[in-house]
C-alpha positions as CSV (number, residue, x, y, z in Angstrom):
1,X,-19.7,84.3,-17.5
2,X,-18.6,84.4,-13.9
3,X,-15.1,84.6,-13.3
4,X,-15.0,81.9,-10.5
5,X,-16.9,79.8,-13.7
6,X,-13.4,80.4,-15.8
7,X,-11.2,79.4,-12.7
8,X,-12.9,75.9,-13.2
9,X,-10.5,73.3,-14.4
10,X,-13.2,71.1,-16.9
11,X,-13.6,67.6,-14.9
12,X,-11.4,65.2,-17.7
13,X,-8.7,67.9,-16.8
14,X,-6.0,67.4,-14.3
15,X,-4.6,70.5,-14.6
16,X,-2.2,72.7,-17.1
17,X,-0.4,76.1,-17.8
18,X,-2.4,79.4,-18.9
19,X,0.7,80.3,-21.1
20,X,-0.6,84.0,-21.1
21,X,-0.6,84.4,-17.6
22,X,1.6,82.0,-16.7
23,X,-0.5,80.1,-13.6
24,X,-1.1,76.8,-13.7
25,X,-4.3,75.4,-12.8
26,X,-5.0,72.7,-11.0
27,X,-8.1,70.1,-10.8
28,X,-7.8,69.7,-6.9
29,X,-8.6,71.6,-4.0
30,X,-5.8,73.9,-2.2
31,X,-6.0,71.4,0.6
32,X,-4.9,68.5,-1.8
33,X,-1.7,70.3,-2.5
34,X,-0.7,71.3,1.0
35,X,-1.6,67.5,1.8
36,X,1.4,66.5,-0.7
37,X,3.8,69.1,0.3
38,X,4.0,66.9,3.6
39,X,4.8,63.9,2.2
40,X,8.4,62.8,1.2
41,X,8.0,61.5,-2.1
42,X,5.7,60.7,-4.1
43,X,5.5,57.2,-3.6
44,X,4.4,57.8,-0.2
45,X,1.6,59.6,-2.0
46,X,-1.7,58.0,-1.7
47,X,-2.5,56.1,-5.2
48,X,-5.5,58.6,-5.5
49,X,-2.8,61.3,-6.0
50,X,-0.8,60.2,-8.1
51,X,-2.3,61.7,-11.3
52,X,-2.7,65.0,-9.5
53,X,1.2,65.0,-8.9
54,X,2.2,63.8,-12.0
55,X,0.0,66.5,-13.7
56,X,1.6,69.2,-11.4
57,X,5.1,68.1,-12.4
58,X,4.6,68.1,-16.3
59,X,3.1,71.4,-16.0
60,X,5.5,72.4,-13.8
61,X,8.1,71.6,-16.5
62,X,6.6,73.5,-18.9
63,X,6.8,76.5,-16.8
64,X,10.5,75.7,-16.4
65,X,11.1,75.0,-20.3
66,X,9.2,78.8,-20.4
67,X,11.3,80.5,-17.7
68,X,15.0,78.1,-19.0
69,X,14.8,78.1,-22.7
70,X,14.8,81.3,-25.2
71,X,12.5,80.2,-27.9
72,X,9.5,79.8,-25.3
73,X,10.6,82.8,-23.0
74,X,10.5,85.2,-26.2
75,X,7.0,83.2,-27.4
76,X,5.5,83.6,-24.0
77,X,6.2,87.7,-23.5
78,X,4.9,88.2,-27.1
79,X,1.8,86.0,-26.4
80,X,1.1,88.1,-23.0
81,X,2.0,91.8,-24.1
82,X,0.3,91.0,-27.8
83,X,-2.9,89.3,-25.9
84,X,-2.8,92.1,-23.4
85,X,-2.9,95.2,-26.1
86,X,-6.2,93.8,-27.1
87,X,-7.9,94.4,-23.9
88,X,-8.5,98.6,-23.3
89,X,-11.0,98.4,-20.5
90,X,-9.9,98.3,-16.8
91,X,-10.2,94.5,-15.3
92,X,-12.7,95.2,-12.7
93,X,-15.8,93.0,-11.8
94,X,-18.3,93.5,-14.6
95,X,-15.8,94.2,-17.4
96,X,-14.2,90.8,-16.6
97,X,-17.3,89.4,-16.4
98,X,-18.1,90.7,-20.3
99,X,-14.7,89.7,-21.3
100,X,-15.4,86.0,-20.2
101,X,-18.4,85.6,-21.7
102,X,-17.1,88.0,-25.5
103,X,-13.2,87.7,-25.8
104,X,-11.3,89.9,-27.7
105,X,-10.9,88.4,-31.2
106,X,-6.7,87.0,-31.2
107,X,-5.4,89.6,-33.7
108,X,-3.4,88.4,-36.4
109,X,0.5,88.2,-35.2
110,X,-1.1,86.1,-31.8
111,X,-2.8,83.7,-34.3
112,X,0.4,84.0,-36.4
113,X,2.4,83.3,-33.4
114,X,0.4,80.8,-31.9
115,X,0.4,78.8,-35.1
116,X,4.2,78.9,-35.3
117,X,4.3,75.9,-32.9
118,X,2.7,73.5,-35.4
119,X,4.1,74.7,-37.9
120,X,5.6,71.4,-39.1
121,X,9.4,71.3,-39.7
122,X,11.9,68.5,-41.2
123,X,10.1,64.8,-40.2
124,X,6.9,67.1,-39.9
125,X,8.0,67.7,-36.2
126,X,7.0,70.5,-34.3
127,X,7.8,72.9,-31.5
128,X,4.8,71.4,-30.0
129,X,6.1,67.8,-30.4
130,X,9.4,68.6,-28.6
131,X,7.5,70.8,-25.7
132,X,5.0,67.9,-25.3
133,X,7.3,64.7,-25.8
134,X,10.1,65.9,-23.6
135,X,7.2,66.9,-20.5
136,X,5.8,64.1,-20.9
137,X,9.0,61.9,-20.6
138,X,10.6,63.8,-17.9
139,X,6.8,63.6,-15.5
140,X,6.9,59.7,-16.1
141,X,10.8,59.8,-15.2
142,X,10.2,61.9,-12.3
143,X,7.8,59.5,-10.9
144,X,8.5,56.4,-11.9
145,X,11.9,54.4,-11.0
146,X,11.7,51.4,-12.8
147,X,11.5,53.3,-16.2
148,X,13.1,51.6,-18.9
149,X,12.5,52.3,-22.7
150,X,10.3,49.0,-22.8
151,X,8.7,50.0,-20.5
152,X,8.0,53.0,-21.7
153,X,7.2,52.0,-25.2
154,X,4.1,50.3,-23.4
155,X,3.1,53.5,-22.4
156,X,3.3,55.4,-25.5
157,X,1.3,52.9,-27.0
158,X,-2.1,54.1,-25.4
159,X,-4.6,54.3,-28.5
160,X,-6.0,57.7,-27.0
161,X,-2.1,59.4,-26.4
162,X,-1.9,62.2,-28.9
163,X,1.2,62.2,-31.4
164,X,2.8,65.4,-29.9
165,X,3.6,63.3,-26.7
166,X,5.4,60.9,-28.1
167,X,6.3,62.2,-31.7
168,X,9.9,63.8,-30.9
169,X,10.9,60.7,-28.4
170,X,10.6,58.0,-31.4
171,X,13.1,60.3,-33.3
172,X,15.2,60.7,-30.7
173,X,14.8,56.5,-30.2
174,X,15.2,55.7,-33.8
175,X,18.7,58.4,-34.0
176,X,20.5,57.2,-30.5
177,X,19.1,53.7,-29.7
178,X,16.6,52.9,-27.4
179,X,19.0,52.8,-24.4
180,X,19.7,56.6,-24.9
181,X,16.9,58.2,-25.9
182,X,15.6,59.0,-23.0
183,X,18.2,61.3,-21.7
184,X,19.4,62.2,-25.8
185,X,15.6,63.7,-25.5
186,X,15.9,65.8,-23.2
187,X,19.2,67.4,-23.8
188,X,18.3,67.5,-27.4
189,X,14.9,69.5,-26.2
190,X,16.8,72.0,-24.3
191,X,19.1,73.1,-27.2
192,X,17.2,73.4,-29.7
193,X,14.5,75.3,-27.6
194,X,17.3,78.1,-27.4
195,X,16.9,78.8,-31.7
196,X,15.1,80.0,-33.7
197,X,13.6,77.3,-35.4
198,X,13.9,74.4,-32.6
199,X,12.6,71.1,-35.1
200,X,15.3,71.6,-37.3
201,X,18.1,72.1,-34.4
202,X,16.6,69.1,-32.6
203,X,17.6,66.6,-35.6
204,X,21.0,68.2,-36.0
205,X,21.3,67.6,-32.4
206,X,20.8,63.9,-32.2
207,X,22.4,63.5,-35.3
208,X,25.6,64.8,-33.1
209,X,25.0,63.0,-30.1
210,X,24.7,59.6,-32.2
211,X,28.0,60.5,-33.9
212,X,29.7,61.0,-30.8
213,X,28.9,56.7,-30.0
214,X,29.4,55.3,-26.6
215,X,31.6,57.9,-25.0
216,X,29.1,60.7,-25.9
217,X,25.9,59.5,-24.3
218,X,23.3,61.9,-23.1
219,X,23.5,60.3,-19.6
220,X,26.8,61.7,-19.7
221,X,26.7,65.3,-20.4
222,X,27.5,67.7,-18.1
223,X,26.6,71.8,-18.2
224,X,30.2,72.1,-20.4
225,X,29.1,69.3,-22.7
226,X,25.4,70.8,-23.5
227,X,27.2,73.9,-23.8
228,X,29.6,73.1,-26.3
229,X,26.5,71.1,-28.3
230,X,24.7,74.6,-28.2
231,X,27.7,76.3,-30.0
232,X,28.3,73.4,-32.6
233,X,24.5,74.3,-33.6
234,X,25.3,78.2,-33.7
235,X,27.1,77.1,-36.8
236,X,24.2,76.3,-38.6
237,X,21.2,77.5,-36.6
238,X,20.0,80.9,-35.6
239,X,20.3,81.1,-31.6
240,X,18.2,82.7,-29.1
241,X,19.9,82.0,-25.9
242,X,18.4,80.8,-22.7
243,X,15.6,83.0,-21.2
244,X,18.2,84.5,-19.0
245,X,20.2,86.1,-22.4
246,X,16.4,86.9,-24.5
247,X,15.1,88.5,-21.3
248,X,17.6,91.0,-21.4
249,X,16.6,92.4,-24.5
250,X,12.8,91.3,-25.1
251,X,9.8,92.8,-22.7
252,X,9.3,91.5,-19.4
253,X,6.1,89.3,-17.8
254,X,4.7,89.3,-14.5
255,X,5.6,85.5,-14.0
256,X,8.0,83.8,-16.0
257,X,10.6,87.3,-15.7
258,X,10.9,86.9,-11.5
259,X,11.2,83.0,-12.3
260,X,14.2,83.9,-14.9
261,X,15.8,85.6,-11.7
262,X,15.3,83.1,-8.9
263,X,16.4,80.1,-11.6
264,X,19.4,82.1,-12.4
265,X,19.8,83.3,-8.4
266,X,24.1,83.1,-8.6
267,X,23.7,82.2,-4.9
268,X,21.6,78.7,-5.8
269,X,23.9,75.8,-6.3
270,X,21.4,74.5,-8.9
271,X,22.2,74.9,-12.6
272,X,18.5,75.6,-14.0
273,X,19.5,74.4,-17.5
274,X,20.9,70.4,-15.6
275,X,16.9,70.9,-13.6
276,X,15.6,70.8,-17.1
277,X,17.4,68.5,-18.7
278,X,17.9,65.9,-15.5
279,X,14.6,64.7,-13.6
280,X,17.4,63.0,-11.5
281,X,18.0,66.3,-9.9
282,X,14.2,67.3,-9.1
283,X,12.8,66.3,-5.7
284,X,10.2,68.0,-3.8
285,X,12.4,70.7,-2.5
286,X,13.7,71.7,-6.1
287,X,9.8,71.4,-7.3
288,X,9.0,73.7,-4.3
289,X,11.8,76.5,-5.2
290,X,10.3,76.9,-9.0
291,X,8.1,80.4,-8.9
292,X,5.1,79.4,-10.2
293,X,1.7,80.6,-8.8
294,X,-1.0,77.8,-8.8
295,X,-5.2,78.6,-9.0
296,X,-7.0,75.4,-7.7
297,X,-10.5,74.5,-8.5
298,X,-11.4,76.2,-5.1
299,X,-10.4,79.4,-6.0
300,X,-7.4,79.7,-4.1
301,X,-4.4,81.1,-5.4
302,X,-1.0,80.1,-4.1
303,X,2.1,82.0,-4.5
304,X,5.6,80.5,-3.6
305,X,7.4,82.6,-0.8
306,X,10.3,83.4,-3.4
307,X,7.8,84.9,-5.6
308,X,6.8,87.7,-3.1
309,X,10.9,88.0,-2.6
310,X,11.3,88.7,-6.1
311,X,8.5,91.0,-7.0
312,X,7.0,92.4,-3.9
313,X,5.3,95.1,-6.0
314,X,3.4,92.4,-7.8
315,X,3.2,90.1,-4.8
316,X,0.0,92.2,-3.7
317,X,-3.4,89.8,-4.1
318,X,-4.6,92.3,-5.9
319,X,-1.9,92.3,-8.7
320,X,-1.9,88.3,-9.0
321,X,-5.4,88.3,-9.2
322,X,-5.4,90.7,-12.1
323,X,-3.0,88.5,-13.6
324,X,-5.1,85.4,-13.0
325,X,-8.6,87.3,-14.6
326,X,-5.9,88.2,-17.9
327,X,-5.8,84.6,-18.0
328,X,-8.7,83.6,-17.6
329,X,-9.7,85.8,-20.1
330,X,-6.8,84.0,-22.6
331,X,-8.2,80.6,-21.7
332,X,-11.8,82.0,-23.7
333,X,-10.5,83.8,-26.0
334,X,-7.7,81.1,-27.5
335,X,-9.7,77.8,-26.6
336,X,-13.4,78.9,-28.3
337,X,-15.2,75.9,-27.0
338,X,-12.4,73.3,-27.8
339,X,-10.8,70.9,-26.1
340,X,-8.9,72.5,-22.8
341,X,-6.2,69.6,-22.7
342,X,-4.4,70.7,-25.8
343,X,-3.4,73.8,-24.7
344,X,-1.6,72.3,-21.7
């Protein structure tokens, strides 16, 4: 297989993270996304964008769940230094090229590891449904205004929507009330993405916020309040920490590690952890500040100014683009003919 073959993003595919590498791919041409970046929001968008943007924020949040929260930070190093240890052979030209076309077989801890996020928990939910419900909630409150839980009942109600995209948002609707859950999500996602084992946090979670009543609503907590909600779990749960705390003592990745750094920059008046938890807060300058290199169906890759500012010694073309063939590379090795999509 060529390797501009593997950079193709499969037609009934938007876009979505390479977890390994950690670039997301996107279904449009480079020119598409500088087109966006010069419009003010993305209702000035033209309608034919809109899917393309909304794809590029969900995946987008992914990558921040990754570079904010300790459960996915730790997964996402193991995946890439366990995935990487398989491959002995220089990534040059025709190596790659024998790579595409016969992966390494996944040994077992990356299958182990991998299967850890269906792994089904109390409710059967799993790391998958909060990763997925909580994305997919915070692209359509990005984007939309007028969302209301009604609203967005209708939505979730598409025949074809897999459970995993709306699975932990019906908990979290059936513990707080419809008029909470929304924001009770999200917080709840964030905390328990910081243990161990996030499906059982995330029920303890909401069964906190819903004894808390009125005062204690989700659209009211502050960086103090999730805080405190963290350490009430540490009673009961086994915490990780946010990426910033497990990247201190776990192995570092080309990608997520410099975004760790420029989330956490002390000199940004942007709390990464109220980013993830608020779509309030996002708006195309914040979407432009989060490091995450894109690969578009053209072949182009784009790297984020405060990417090269971070690591300058992997800023080099030559260093992203071995990242990108590791990737590629994942992508055949992990999918094995099935559906792209659900690896997003």
């Amino acid at each position: 297989m060529k390797l501009s073959e593997a950079y193709k993003v499969p037609e009934n595919v938007a876009g979505y993270l390479e977890w390994v590498s950690g670039i997301l791919y996107i279904n449009k041409s480079r020119q598409s996304w500088d087109e966006y970046c010069n419009v003010s929001s993305f209702a000035d968008a033209p309608a034919s964008q809109w899917k393309f943007v909304q794809t590029i924020t969900h995946e987008t949040y992914h990558f921040m769940q990754i570079a904010i929260t300790g459960y996915l930070y730790q997964f996402a190093c193991r995946l890439f230094h366990g995935f990487r240890s398989t491959i002995s052979t220089p990534l040059d030209g025709p190596a790659v090229e024998q790579l595409l076309s016969n992966p390494p077989p996944l040994s077992g801890d990356i299958r182990h590891l991998v299967s850890d996020l269906d792994r089904p928990g109390p409710q059967d939910l799993t790391v998958r449904d909060i990763v997925e419900s909580s994305a997919y909630l915070y692209d359509h409150m990005t984007h939309y205004s007028n969302i209301d839980p009604t609203w967005y009942d209708t939505v979730l109600e598409v025949p074809s929507l897999r459970s995993e995209y709306k699975k932990a948002y019906y908990i979290a609707r059936d513990t707080l009330g419809p008029p909470h859950a929304m924001d009770g999500l999200l917080v709840a996602s964030f905390v328990s993405l910081c243990f161990e084992k996030p499906p059982e946090c995330f029920l303890d979670v909401l069964e906190i916020m819903a004894s808390q009543g009125p005062a204690g609503t989700p659209q009211a907590y502050n960086l103090e309040q999730i805080v405190t909600l963290a350490q009430q779990m540490a009673r009961a749960h086994n915490p990780l920490g946010t990426s910033a705390e497990v990247a201190e003592r776990s192995s570092a990745h080309p990608i997520y590690t410099p975004a760790v750094v420029v989330l956490n920059d002390s000199s940004s008046a942007r709390s990464p952890i109220m980013l993830l938890v608020n779509p309030r807060n996002m708006d195309l300058d914040g979407a432009a500040s989060i490091v995450r290199p894109m690969l578009f169906k053209d072949g182009a890759l784009w790297v984020p100014d405060n990417f090269r500012e971070a690591t300058p010694e992997l800023a080099a073309r030559s260093h992203l683009h071995g990242i990108a063939m590791l990737g590629a590379i994942a992508r055949c090795a992990f999918n094995g003919g099935q559906d792209v999509s659900r690896y997003r």
